[in-house]
BAFI-3210 file (N, C-alpha, C; in Angstrom, 3 decimals, decimal comma, padded with zeros to 6 digits):
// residues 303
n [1|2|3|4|5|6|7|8|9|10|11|12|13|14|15|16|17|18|19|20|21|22|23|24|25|26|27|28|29|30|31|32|33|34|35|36|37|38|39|40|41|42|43|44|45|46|47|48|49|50|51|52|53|54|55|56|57|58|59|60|61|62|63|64|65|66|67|68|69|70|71|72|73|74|75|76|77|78|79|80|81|82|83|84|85|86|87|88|89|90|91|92|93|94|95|96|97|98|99|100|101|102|103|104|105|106|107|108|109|110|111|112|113|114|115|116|117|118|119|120|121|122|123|124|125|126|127|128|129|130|131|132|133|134|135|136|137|138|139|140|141|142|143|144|145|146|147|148|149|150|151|152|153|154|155|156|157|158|159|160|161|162|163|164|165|166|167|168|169|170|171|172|173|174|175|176|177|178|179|180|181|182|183|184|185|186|187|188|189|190|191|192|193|194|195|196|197|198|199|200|201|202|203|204|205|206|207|208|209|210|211|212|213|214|215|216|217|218|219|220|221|222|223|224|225|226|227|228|229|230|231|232|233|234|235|236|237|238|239|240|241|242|243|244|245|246|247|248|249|250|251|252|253|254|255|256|257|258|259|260|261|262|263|264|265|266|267|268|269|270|271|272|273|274|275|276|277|278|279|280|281|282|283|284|285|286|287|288|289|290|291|292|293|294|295|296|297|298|299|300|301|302|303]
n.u [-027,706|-029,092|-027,415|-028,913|-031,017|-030,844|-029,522|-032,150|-033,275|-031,725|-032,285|-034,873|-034,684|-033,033|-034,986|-036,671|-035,593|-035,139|-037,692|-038,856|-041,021|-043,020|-045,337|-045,227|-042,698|-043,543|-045,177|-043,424|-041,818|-043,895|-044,967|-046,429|-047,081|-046,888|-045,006|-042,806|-042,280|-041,886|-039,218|-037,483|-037,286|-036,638|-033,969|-032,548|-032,690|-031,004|-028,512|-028,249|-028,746|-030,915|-032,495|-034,065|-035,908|-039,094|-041,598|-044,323|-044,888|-043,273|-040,425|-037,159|-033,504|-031,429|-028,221|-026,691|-028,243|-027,985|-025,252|-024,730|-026,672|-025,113|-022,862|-024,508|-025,998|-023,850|-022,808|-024,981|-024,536|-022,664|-023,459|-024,985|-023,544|-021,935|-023,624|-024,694|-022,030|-021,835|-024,272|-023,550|-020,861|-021,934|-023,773|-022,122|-020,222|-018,120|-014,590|-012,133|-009,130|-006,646|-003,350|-000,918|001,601|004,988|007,317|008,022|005,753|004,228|004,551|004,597|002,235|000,077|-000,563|-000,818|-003,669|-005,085|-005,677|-007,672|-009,624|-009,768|-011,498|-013,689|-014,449|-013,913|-014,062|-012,866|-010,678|-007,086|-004,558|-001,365|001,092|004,758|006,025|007,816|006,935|006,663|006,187|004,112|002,384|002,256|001,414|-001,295|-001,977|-002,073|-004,211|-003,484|-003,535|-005,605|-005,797|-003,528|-000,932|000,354|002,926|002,125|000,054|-001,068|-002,919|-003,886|-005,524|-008,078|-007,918|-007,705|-006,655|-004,772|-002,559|-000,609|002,926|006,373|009,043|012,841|015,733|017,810|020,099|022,704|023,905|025,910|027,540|027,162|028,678|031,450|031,838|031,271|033,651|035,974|034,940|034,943|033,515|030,549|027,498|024,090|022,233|023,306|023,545|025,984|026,324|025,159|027,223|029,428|029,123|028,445|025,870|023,010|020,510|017,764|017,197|017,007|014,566|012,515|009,958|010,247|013,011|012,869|011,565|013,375|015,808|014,174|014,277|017,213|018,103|016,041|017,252|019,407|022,044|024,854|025,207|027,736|029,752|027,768|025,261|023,265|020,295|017,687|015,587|013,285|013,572|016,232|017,926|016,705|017,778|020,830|021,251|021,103|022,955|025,066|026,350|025,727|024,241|020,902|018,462|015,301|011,318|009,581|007,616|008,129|010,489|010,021|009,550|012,200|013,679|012,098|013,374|015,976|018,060|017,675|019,045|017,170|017,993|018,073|017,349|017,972|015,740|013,347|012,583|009,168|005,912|004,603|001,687|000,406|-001,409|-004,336|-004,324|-006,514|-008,628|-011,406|-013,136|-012,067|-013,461|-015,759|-015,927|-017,149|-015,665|-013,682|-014,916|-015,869|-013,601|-012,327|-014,432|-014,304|-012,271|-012,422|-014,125|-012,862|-010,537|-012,989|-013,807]
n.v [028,676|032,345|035,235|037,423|036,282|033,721|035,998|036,840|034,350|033,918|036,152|035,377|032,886|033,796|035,206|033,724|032,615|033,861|034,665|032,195|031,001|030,270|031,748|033,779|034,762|035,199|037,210|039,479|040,011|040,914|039,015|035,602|032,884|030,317|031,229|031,352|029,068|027,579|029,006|028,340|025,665|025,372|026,912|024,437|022,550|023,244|023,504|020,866|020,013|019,846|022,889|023,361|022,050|020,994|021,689|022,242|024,388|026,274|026,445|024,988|026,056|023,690|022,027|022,360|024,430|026,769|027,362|028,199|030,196|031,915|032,772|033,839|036,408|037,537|037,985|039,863|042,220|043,467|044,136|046,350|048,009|048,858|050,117|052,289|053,317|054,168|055,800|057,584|058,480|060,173|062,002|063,312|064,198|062,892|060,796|059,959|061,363|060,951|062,985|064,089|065,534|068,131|068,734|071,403|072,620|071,754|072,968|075,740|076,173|074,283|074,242|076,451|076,107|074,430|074,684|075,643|074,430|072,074|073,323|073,040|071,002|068,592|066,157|065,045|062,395|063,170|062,258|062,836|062,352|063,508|063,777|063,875|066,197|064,577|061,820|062,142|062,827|060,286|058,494|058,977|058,761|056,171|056,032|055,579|058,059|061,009|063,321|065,872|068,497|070,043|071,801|072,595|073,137|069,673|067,993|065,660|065,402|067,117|070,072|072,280|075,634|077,391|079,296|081,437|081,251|082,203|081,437|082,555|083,732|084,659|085,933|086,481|089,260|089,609|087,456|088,318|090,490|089,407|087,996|090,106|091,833|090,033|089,642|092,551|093,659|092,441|092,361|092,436|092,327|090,768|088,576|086,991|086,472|084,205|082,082|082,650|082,223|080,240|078,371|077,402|074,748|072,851|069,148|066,698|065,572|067,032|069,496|072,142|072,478|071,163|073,112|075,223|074,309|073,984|077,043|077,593|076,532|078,002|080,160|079,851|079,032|078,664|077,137|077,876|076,664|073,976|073,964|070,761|069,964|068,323|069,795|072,946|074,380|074,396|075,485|077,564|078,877|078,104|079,641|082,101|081,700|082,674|080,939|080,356|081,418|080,892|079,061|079,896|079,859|082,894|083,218|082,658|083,279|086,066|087,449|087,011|088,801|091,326|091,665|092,071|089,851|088,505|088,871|089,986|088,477|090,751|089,976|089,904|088,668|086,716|083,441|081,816|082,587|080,406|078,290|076,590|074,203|072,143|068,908|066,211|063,278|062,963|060,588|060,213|063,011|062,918|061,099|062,183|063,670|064,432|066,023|067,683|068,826|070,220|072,269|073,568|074,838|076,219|077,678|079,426|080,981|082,296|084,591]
n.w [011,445|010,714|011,524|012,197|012,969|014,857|016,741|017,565|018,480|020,979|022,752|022,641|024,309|026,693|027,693|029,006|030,515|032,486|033,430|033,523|032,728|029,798|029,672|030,491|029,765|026,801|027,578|028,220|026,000|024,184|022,130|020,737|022,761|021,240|019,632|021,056|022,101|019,723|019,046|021,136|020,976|018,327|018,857|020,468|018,881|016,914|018,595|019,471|021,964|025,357|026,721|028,569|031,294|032,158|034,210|036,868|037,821|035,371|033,330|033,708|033,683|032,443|032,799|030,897|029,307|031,579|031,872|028,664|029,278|031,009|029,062|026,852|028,824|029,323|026,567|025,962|027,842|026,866|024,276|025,180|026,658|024,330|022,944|024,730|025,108|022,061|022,060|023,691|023,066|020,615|021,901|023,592|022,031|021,326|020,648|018,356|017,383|014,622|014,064|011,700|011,773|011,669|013,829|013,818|013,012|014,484|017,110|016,433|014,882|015,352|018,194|019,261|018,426|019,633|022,614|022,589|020,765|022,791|024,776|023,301|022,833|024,938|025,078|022,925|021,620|021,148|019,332|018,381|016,030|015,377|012,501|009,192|006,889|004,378|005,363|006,685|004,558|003,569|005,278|005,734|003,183|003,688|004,771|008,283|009,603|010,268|009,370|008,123|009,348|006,828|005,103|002,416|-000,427|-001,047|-004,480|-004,147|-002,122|000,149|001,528|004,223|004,015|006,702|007,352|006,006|005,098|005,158|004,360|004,504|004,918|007,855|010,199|012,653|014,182|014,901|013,988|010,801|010,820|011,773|009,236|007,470|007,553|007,181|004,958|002,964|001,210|001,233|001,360|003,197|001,548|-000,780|-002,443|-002,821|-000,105|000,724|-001,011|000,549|003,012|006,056|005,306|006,590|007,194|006,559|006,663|003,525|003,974|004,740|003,586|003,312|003,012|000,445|-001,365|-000,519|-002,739|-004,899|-005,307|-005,290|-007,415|-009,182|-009,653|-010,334|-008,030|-006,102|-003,194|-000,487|001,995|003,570|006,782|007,983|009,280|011,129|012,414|013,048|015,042|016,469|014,012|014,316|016,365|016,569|014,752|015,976|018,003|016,390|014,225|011,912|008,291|008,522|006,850|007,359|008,806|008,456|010,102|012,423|013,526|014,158|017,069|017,297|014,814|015,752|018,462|017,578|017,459|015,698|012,109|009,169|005,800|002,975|-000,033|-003,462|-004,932|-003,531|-001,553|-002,480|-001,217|000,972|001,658|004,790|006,294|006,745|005,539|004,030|003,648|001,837|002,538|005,308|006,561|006,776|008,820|012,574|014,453|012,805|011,096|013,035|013,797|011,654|010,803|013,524|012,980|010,706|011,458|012,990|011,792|010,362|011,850]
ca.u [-028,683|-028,372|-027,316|-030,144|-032,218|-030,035|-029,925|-033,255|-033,582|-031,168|-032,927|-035,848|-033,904|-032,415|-036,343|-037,150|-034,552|-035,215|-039,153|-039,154|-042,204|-043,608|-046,243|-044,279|-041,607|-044,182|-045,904|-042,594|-041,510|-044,991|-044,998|-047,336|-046,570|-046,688|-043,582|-041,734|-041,886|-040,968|-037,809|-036,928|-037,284|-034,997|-032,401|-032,492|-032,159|-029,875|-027,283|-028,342|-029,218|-032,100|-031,735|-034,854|-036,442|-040,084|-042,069|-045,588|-044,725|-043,378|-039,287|-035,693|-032,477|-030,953|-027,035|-026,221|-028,826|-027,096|-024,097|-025,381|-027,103|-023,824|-022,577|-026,151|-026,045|-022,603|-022,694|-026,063|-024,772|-021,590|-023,903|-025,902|-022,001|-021,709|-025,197|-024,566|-021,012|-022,129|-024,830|-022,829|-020,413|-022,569|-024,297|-020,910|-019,142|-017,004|-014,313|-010,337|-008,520|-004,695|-002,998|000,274|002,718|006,242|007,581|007,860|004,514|003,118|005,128|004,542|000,946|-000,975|-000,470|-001,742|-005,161|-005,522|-006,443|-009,390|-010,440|-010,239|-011,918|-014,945|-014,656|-012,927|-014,585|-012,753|-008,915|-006,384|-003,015|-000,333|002,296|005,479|006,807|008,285|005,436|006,651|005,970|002,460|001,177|002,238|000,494|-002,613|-002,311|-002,494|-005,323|-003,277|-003,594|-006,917|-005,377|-002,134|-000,744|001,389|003,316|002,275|-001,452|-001,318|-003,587|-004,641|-006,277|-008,873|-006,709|-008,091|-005,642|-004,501|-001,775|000,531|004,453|007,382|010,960|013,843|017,420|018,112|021,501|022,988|023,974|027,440|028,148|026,906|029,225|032,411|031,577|031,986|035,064|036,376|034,789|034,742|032,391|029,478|026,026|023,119|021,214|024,239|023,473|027,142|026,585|024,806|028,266|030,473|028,384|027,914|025,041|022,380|019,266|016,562|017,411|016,202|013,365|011,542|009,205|011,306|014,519|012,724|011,236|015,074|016,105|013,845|014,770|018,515|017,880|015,744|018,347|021,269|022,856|025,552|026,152|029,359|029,673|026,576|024,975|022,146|019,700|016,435|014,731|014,013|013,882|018,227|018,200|016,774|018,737|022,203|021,494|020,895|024,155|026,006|026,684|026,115|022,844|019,563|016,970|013,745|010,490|010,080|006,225|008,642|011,285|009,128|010,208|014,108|013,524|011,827|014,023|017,073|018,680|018,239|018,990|016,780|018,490|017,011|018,103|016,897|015,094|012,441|011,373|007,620|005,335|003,493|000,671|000,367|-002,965|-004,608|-004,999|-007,328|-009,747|-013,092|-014,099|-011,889|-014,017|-017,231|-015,615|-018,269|-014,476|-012,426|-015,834|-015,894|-012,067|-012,371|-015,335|-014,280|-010,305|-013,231|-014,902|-011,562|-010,378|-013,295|-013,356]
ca.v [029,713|033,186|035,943|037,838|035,160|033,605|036,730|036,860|033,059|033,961|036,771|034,786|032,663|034,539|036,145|032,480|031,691|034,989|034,626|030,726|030,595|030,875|032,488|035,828|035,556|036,151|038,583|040,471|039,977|040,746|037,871|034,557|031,812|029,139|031,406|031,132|027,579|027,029|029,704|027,842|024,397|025,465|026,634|023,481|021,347|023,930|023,239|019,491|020,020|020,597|024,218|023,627|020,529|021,470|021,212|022,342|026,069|026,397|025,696|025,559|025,716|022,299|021,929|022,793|025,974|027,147|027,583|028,866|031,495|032,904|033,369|034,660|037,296|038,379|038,830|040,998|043,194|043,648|044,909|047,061|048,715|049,147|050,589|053,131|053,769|054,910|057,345|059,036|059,289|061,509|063,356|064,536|065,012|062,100|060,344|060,201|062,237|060,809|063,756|064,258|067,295|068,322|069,313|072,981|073,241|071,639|073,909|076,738|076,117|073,516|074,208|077,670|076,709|073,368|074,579|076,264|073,381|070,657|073,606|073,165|069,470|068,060|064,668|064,141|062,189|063,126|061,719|063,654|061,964|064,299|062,975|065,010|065,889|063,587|060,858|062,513|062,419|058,379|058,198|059,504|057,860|054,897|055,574|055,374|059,574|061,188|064,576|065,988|069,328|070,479|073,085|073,028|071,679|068,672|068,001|064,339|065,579|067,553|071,283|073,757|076,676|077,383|080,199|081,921|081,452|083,215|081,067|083,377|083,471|085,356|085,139|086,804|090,382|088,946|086,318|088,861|091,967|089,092|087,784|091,388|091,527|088,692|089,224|093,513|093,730|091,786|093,156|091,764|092,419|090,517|086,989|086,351|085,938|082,653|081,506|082,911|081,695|078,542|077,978|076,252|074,417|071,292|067,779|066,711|064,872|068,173|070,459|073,558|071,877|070,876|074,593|075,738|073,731|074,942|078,609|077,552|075,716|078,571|081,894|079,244|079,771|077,443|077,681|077,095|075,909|073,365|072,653|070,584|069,928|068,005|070,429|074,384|075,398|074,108|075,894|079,202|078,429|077,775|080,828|083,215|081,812|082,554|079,497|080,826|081,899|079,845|079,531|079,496|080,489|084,200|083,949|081,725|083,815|087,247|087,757|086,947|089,872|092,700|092,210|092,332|089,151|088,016|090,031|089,070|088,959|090,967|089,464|090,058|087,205|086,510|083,016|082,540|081,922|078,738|078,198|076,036|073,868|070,524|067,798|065,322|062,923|063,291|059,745|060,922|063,961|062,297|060,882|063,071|063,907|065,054|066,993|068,822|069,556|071,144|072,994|074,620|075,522|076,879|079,231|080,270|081,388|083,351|085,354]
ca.w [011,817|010,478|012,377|013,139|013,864|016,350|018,101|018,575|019,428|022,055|023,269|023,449|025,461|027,958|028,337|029,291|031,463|033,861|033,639|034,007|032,808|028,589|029,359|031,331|028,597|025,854|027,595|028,663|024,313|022,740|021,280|021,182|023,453|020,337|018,988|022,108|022,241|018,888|018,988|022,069|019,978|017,308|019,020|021,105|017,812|016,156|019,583|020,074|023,760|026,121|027,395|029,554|031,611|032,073|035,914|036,929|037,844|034,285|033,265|034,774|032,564|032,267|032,899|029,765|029,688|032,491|031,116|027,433|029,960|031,455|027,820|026,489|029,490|028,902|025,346|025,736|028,401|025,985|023,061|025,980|026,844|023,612|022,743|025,265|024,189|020,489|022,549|024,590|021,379|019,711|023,122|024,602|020,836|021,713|019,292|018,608|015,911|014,662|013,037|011,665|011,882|011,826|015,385|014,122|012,949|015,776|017,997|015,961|014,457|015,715|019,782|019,920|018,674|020,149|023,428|022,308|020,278|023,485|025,160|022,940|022,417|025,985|024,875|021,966|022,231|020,144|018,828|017,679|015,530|014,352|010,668|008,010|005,615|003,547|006,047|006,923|003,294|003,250|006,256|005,141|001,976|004,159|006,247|009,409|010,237|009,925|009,551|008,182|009,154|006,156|004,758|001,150|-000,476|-002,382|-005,301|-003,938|-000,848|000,666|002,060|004,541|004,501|008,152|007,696|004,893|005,701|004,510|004,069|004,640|005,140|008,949|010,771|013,877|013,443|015,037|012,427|009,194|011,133|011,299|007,530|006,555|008,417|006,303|003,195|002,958|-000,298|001,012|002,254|003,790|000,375|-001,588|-003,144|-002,494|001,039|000,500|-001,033|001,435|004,253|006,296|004,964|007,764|006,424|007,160|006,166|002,298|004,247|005,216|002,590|003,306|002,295|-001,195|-001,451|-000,959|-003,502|-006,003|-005,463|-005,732|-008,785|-010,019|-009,721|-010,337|-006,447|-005,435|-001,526|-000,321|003,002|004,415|007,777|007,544|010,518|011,209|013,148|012,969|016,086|016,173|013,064|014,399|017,855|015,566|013,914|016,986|018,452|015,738|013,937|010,125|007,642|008,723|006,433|008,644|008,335|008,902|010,935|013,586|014,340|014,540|017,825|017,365|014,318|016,286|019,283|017,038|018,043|014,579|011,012|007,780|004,761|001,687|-001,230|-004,796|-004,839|-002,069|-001,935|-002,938|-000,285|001,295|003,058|005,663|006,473|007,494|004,506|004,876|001,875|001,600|003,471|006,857|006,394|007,110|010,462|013,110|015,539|012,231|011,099|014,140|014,145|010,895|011,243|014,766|012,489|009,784|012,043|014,252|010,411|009,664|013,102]
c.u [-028,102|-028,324|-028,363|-031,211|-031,752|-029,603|-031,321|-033,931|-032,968|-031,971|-034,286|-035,885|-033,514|-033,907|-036,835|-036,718|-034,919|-036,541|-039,479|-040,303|-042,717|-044,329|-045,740|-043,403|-042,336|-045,161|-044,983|-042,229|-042,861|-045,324|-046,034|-046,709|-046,037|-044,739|-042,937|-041,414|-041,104|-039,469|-037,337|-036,536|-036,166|-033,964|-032,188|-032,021|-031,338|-028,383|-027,140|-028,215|-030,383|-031,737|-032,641|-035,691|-038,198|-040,871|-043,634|-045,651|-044,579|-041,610|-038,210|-034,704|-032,114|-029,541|-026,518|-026,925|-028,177|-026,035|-024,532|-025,703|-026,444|-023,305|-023,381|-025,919|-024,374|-022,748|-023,771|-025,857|-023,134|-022,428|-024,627|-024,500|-022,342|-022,085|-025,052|-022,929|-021,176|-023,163|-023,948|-021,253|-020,769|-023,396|-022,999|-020,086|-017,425|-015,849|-012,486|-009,955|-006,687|-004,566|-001,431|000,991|004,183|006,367|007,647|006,672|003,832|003,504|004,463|003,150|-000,038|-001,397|-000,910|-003,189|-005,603|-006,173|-007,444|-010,032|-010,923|-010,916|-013,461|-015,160|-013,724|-013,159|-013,878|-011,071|-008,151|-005,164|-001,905|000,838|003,412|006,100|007,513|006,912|005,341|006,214|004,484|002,029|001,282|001,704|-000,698|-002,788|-002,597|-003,885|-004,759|-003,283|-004,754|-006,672|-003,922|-001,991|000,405|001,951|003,143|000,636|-001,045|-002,335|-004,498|-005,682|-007,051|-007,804|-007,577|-006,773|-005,556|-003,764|-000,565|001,998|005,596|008,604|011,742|014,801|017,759|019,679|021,685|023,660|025,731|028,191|028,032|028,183|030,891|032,624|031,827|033,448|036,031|036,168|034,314|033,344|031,026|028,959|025,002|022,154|022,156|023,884|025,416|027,245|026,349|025,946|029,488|029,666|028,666|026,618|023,502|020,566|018,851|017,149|016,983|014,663|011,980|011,136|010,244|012,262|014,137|012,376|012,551|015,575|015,483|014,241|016,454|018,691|017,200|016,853|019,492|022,334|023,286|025,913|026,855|029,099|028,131|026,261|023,300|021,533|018,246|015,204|014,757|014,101|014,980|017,961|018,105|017,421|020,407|022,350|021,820|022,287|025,632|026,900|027,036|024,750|021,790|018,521|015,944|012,653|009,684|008,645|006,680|009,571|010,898|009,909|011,662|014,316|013,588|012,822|015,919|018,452|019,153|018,207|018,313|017,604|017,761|017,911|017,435|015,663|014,373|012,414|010,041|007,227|004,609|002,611|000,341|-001,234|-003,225|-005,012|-005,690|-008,473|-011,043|-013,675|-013,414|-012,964|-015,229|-017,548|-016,276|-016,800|-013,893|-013,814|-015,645|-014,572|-011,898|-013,281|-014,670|-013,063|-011,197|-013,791|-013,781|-010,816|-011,156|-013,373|-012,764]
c.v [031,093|034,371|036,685|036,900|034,432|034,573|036,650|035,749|033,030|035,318|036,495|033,706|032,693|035,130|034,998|031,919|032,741|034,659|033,501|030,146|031,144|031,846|033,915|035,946|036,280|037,082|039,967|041,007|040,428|040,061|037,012|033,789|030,884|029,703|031,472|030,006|027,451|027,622|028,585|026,050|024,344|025,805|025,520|022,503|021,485|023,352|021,833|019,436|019,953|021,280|023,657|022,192|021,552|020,917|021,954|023,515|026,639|025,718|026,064|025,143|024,011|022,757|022,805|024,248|027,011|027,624|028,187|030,339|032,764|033,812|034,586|036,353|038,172|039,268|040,362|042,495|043,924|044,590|046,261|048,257|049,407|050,113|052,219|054,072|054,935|056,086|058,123|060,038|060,146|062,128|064,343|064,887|063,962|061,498|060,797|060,418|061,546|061,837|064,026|065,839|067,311|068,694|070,945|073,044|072,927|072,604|075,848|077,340|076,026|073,616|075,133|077,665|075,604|073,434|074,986|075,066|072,354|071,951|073,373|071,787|068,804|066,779|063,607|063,929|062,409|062,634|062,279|062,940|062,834|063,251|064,169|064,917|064,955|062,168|061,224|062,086|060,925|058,055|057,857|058,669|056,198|054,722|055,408|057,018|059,669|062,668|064,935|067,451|069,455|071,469|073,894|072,348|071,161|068,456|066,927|064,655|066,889|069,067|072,239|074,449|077,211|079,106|080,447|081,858|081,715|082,515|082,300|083,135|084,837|084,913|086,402|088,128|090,185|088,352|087,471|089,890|090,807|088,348|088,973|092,059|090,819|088,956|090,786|094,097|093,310|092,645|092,405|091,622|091,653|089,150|086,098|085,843|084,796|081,731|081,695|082,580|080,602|078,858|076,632|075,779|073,217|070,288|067,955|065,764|066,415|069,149|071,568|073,690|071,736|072,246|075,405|075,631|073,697|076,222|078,425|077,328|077,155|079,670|081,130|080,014|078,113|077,917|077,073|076,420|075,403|073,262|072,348|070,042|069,182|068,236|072,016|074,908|075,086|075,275|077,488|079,496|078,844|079,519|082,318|083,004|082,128|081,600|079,737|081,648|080,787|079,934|078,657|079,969|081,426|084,058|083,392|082,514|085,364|088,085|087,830|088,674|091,155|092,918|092,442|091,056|087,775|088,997|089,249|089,408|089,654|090,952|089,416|089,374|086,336|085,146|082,740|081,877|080,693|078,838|076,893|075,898|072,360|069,955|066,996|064,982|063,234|061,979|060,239|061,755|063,909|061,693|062,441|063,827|065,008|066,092|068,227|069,561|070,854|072,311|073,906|075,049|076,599|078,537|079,697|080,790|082,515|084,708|086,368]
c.w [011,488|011,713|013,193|013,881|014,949|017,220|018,841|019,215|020,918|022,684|023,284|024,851|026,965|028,668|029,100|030,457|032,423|034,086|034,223|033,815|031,140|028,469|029,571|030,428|027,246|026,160|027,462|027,070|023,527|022,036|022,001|021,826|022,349|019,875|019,854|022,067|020,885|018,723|019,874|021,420|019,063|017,523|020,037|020,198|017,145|016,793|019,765|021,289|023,754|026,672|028,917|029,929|032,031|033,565|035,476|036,814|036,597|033,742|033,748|033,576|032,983|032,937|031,841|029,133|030,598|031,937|029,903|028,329|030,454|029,996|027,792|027,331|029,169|027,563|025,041|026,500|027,660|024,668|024,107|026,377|025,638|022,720|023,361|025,169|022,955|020,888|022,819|023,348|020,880|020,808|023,290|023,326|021,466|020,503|019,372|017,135|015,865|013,362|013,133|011,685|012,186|013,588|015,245|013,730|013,698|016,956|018,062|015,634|015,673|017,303|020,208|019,406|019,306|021,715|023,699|021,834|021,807|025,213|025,116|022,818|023,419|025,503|023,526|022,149|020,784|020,363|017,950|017,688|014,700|013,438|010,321|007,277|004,754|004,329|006,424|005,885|003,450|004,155|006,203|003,919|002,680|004,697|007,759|010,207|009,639|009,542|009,502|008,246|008,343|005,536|003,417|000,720|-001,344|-002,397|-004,796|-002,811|-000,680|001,530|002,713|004,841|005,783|007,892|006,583|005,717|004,584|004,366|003,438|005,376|006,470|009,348|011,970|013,461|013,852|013,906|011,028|009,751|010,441|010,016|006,721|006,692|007,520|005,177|002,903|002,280|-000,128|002,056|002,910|001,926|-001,193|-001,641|-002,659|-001,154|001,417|000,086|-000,420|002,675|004,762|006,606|005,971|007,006|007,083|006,363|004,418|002,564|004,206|003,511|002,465|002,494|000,704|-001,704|-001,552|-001,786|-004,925|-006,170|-005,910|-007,357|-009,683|-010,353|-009,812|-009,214|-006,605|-004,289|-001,587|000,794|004,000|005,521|008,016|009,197|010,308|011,665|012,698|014,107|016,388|014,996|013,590|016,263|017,220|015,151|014,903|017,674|017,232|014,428|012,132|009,259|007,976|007,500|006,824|008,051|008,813|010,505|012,124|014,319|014,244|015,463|017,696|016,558|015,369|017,658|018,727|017,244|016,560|012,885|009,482|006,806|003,703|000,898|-002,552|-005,132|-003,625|-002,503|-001,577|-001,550|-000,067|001,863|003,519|006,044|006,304|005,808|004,872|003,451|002,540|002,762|005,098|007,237|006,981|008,586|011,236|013,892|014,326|011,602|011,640|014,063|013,091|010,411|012,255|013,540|011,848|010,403|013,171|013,073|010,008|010,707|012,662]
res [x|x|x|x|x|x|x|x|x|x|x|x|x|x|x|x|x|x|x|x|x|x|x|x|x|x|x|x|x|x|x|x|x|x|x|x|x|x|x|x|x|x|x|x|x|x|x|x|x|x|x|x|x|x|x|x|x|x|x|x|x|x|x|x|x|x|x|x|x|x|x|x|x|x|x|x|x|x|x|x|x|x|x|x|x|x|x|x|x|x|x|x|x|x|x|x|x|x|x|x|x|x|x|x|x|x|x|x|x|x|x|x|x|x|x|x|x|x|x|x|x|x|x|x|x|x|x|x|x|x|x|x|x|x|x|x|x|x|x|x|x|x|x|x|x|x|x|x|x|x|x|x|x|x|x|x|x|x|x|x|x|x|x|x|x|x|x|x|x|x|x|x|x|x|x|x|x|x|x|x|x|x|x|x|x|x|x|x|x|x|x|x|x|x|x|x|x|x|x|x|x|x|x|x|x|x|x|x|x|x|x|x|x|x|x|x|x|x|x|x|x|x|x|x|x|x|x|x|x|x|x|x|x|x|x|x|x|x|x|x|x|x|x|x|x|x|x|x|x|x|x|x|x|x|x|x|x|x|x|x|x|x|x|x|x|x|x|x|x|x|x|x|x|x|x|x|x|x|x|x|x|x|x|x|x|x|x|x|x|x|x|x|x|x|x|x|x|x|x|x|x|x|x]
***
C-alpha cells in the first residue's frame, strides 16, 4: 500500500474506531459510507486481520484493532506535534543557526552584536563552534556549520563584509625602551627590530599567521627570535607584559594603544588590510534562521 493512501486508510480508521459507527465516520470525513467500508476492507486485507466485529448499534475494534488503534493514535498525534511545531517555527521566527569563529573574532566581533540580534530573534538557538578559519571553511564545505565568521573572503562562498581590520606589530613601551638599550641604533620605525626582537605571532593554523607570512615573504624579512601562540588575546596579553613584538590586530588592541600600555610599530611597510565577515553558500542562505541572521547583520551595517 502506498504511502499516502495508507495514511488515509488509517485515518479513516481511527475516524471509525472513535465514532463506532460508518455512518458518523462518513459524515465526520465527507465522505460516502460505501467508501468507508471499502477503505476499511482494504486495509483489513492489506494487514490480514479483522480490525472490526460488527453489532446492531454499528462496530467495535476487534483485539487486534485495538491495538493497531493505540499505534494509529500515536502516530497521528506525532504528525499533529509536529504540524504545530513547523507553525510556530515560522510565527515566533523560530530555528537553530551552527556558526563557526575563531575565539578572537568571536570575542572581538561576533559578541558585541549578538545581543541585539537574540534581542530581535529570542526564538532562534544558536551554536557557536571556535575553529581556526581553516577548520571553519572545511566545516562549511561540509555542511556541518551554517555560517562561518572569517577573517578573509573566499571565492567559493557567499561573503557579507562585517568589519575592515588592520594586522600590526605593537609591543610594550618597556620591552622596545630595553631593546634600545641593547641594540642603540634601532627605532620603532626600523625593520631591524623585527630581527632583533622576540618575535610573538599565531600558530600556522590561523589566517593571520598566513597573512604574516606573505608580508615576510614579500619585503624579504627574516625574524630572528620566535614565539608562536594559538590565541590573540595571549598574544596581546604577552605583549603588554613585556614578553617581545606581537603581531595583533590593531581594531583589538585600540584601547591598550590610546591608554599607552601598548606602542605600534611604524614600519615602512604596513601590512595590507582584511576584512572580516560571515561566509556562507547560497543553499544555507535559503535556511528562514540563517536568512534572518544575515539580513538583521545587513541592516545593523547600513545604520
Amino acid at each position: 500500500m502506498e504511502v499516502e493512501s495508507a495514511l488515509s486508510s488509517y485515518r479513516i480508521f481511527n475516524a471509525v474506531a472513535e465514532a463506532g459507527n460508518l455512518s458518523k465516520a462518513a459524515k465526520d470525513l465527507f465522505i460516502s459510507q460505501p467508501a468507508i467500508s471499502k477503505a476499511v476492507s482494504k486495509l483489513e486485507q492489506s494487514l490480514s486481520v479483522k480490525l472490526f466485529t460488527r453489532n446492531s448499534r454499528g462496530v467495535k475494534l476487534t483485539e487486534e484493532g485495538a491495538l493497531l488503534y493505540e499505534y494509529t493514535c500515536s502516530a497521528f498525534e506525532s504528525l499533529r506535534r509536529g504540524e504545530e511545531s513547523i507553525k510556530k517555527i515560522h510565527s515566533l521566527g523560530m530555528g537553530h543557526i551552527k556558526i563557526g569563529v575563531s575565539t578572537t573574532l568571536c570575542k572581538h566581533l561576533l559578541l558585541p552584536y549578538l545581543q541585539n540580534f537574540m534581542k530581535a530573534y529570542p526564538h532562534i538557538r544558536l551554536s557557536i563552534e571556535c575553529h581556526s578559519t581553516k577548520e571553519t571553511m572545511a566545516l562549511l564545505e561540509e555542511g556541518k556549520l551554517d555560517i562561518g565568521l572569517v577573517g578573509k573572503q573566499f571565492r567559493s562562498f557567499e561573503f557579507f563584509p562585517l568589519k575592515s581590520i588592520q594586522d600590526t606589530f605593537v609591543a610594550s613601551p618597556t620591552y622596545l625602551a630595553n631593546l634600545k638599550e641593547r641594540e642603540p641604533g634601532l627605532t620603532k620605525d626600523s625593520v631591524s627590530l623585527l630581527q632583533q626582537a622576540n618575535l610573538m605571532m599565531l600558530d600556522d593554523k590561523n589566517l593571520s599567521r598566513l597573512h604574516l607570512e606573505d608580508y615576510f615573504s614579500k619585503y624579504n624579512l627574516h625574524p630572528g627570535q620566535t614565539l608562536e601562540v594559538n590565541n590573540m588575546d595571549l598574544l596581546i596579553e604577552f605583549s603588554k607584559i613585556g614578553l617581545g613584538i606581537g603581531c595583533v590586530i590593531r581594531e583589538f588592541v585600540e584601547k591598550e594603544l590610546a591608554e599607552g600600555s601598548l606602542v605600534e610599530l611604524t614600519l615602512p611597510h604596513s601590512l595590507t588590510k582584511r576584512t572580516a565577515g560571515f561566509a556562507y553558500n547560497k543553499i544555507t542562505a535559503q535556511n528562514d534562521s540563517v536568512k534572518r541572521f544575515i539580513d538583521f547583520y545587513k541592516g545593523e551595517q547600513s545604520e
